[in-house]
TORNUKOL-170695 format. One record per residue: z, x, y negated of N, C-alpha, C in turn; residue number from 1; residue in three letters. Coordinates in Angstrom, 1 decimal, padded with zeros to 4 digits. Each point is the difference from the previous one (the first is absolute). Layout:
REM residues N
+--------+--------+--------+--------+--------+--------+--------+--------+--------+-----+------+
|    n_z |    n_x |    n_y |   ca_z |   ca_x |   ca_y |    c_z |    c_x |    c_y | seq | type |
+--------+--------+--------+--------+--------+--------+--------+--------+--------+-----+------+
|      Z |      X |      Y |      Z |      X |      Y |      Z |      X |      Y | NUM |  ala |
...
+--------+--------+--------+--------+--------+--------+--------+--------+--------+-----+------+
This chain:
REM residues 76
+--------+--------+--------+--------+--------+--------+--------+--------+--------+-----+------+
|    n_z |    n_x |    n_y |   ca_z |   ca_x |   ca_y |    c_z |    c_x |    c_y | seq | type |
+--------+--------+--------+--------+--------+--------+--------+--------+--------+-----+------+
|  108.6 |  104.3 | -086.9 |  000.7 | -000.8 |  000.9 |  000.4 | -001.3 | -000.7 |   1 |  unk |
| -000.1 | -001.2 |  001.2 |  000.3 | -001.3 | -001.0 |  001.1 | -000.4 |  000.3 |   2 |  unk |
|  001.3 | -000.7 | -001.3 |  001.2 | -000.2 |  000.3 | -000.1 | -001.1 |  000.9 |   3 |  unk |
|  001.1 |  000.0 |  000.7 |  000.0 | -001.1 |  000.9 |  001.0 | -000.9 | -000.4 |   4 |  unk |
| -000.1 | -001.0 | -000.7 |  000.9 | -001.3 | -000.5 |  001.4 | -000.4 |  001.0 |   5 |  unk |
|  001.0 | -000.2 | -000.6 |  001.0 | -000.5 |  001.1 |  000.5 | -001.7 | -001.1 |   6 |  unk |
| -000.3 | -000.7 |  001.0 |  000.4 | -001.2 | -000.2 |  001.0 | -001.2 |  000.2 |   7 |  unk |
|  000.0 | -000.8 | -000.2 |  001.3 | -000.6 |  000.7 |  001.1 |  000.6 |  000.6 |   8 |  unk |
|  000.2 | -000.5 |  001.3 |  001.0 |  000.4 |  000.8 | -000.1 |  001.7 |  000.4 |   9 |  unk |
| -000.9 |  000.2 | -000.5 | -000.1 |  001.6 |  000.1 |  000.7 |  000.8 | -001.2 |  10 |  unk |
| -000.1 | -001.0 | -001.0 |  000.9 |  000.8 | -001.1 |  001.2 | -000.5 | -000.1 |  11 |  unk |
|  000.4 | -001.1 |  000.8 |  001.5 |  000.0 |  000.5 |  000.7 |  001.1 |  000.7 |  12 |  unk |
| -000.9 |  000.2 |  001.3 |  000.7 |  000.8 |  000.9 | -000.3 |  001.4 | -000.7 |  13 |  unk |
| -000.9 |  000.7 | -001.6 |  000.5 |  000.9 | -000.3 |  001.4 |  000.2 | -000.9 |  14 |  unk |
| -000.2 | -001.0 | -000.8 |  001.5 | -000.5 | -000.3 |  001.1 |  000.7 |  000.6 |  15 |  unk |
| -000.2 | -001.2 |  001.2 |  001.7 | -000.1 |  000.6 |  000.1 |  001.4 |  001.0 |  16 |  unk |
| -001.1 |  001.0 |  000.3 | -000.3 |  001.1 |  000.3 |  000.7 |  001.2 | -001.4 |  17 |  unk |
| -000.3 | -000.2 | -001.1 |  000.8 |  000.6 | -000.6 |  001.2 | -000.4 | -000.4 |  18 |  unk |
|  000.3 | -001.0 |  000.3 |  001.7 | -000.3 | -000.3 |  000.8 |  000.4 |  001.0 |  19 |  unk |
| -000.6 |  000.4 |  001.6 |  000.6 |  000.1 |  001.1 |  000.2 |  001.5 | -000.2 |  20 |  unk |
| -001.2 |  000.5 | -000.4 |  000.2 |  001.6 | -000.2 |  000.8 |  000.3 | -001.0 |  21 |  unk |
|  000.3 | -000.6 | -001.2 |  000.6 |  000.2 | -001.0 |  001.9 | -000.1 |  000.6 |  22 |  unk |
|  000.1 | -000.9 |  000.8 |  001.6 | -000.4 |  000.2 | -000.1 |  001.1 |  001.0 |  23 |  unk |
| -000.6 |  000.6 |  000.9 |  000.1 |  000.9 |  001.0 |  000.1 |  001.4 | -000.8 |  24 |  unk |
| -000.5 |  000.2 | -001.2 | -000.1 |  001.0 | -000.7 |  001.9 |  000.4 | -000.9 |  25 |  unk |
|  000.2 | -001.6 | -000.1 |  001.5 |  000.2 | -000.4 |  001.3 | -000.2 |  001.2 |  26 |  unk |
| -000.9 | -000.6 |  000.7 |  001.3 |  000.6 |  001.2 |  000.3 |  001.1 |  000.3 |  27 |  unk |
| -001.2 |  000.5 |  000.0 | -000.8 |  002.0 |  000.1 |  001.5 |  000.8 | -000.8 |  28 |  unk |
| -000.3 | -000.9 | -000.9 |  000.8 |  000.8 | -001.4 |  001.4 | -000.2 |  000.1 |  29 |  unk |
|  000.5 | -000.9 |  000.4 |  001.5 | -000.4 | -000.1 |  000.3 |  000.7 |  001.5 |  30 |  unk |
| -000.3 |  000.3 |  001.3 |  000.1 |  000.7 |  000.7 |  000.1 |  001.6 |  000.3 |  31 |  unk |
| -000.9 |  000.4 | -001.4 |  000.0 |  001.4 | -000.3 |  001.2 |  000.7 | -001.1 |  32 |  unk |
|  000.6 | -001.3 | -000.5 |  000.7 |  000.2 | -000.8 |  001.5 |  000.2 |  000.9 |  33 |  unk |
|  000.2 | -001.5 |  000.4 |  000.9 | -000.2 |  001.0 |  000.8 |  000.9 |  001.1 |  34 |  unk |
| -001.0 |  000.4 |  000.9 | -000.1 |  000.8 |  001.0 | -000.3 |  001.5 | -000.2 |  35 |  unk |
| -000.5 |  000.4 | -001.3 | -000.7 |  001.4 | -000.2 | -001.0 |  000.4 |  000.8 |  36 |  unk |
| -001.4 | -001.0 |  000.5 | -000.6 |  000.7 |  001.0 | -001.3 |  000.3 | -001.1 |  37 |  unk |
| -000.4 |  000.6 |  000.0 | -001.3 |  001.0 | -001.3 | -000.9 | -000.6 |  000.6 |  38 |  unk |
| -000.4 | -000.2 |  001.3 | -001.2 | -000.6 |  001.0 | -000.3 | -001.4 | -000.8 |  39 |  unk |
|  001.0 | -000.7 | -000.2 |  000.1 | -001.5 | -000.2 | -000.5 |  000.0 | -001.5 |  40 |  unk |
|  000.8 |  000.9 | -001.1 | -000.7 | -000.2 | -001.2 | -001.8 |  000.2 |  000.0 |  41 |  unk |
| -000.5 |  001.1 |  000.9 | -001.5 |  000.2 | -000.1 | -000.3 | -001.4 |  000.9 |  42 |  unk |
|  000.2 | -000.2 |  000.5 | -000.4 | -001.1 |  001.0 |  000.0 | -001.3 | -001.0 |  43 |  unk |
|  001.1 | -000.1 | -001.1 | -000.7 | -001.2 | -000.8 | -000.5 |  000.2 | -000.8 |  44 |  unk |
| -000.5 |  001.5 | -000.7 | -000.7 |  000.2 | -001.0 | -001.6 | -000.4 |  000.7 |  45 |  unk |
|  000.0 |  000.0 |  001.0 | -001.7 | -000.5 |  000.7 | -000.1 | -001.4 |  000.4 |  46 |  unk |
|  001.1 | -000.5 |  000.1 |  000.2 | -001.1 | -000.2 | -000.4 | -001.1 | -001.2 |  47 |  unk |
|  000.5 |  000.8 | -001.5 | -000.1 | -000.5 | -001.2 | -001.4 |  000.1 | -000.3 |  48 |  unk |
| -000.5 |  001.4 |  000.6 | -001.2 | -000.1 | -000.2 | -001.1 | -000.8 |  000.6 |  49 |  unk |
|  000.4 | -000.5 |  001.2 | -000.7 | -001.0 |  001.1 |  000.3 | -001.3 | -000.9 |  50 |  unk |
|  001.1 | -000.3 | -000.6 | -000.1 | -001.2 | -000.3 | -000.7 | -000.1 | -001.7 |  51 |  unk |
|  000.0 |  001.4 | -000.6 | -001.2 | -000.2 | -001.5 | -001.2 | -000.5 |  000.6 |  52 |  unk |
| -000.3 |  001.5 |  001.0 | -001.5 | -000.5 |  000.7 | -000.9 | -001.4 |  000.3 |  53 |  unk |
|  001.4 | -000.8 |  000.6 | -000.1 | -001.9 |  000.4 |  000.1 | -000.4 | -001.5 |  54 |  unk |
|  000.2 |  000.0 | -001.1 |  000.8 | -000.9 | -000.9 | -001.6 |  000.5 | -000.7 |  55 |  unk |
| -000.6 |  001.1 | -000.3 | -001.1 |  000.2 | -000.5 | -001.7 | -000.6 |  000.6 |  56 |  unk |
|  000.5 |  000.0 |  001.3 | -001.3 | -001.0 |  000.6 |  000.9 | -001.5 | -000.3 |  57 |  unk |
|  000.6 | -000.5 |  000.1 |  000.5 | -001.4 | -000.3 | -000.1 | -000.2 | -001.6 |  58 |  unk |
|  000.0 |  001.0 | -000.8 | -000.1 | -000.1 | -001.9 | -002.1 | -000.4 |  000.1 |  59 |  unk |
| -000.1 |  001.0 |  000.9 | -001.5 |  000.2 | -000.7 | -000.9 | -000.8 |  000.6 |  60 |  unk |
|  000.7 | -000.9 |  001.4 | -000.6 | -000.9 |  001.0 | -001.4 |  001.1 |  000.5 |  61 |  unk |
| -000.1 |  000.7 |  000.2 | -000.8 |  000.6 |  001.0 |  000.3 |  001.6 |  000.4 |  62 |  unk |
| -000.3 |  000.2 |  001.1 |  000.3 |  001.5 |  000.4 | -000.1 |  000.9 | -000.5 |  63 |  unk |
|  000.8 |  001.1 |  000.2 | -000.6 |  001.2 | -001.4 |  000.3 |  001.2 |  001.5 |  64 |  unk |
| -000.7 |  000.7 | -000.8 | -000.5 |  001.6 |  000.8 |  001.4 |  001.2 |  000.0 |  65 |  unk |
| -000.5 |  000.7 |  000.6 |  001.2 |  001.2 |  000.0 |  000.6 |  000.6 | -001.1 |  66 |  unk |
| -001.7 |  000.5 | -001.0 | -000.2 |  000.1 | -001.2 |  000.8 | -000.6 | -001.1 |  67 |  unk |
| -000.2 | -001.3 | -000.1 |  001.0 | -001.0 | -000.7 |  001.1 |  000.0 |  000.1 |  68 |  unk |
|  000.7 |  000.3 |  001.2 |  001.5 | -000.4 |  000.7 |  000.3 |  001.7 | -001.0 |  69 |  unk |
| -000.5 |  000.8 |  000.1 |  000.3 |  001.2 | -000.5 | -000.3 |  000.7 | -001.3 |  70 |  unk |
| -000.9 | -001.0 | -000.9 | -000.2 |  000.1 | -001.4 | -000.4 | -001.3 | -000.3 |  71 |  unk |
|  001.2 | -001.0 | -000.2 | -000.1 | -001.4 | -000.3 | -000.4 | -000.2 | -001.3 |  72 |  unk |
| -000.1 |  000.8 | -001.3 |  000.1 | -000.1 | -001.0 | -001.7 |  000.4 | -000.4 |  73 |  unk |
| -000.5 |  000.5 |  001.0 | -002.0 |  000.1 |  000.0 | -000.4 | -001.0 |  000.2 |  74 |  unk |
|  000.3 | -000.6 |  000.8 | -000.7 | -001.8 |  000.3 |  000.3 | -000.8 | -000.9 |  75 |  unk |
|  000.9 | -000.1 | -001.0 | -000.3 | -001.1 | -001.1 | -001.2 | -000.1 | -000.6 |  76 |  unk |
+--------+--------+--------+--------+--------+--------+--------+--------+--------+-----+------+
């Protein structure tokens, strides 16, 4: 399979894709604390992970596989 390059504004919008996931991931978190709802802490722990996922296609500038997202440390 051939990687598919993300460029420019494509590696902005994964960027600001993981920053958005990342701040939703700590809202997650200060809401689960706050309030005690258990839904909310799982709900930003996939959050955090949505926003590694973005920050790792935006590090490596091209798309990575399911594989990758789930043993990041093979693809080096």
């Amino acid at each position: 399979m051939r990687a598919v390059r993300v460029r420019g504004i494509n590696r902005l919008v994964a960027t600001v894709l993981a920053v958005v996931w990342a701040a939703a991931g700590a809202i997650g978190v200060i809401a689960a604390f706050r309030y005690g709802h258990a839904l909310a802490g799982v709900a930003a722990l996939f959050a955090f992970t949505y926003a590694a996922a973005w920050a790792l296609v935006a590090r490596r500038a091209r798309l990575v596989s399911w594989t990758e997202l789930l043993r990041p440390w093979r693809a080096l």
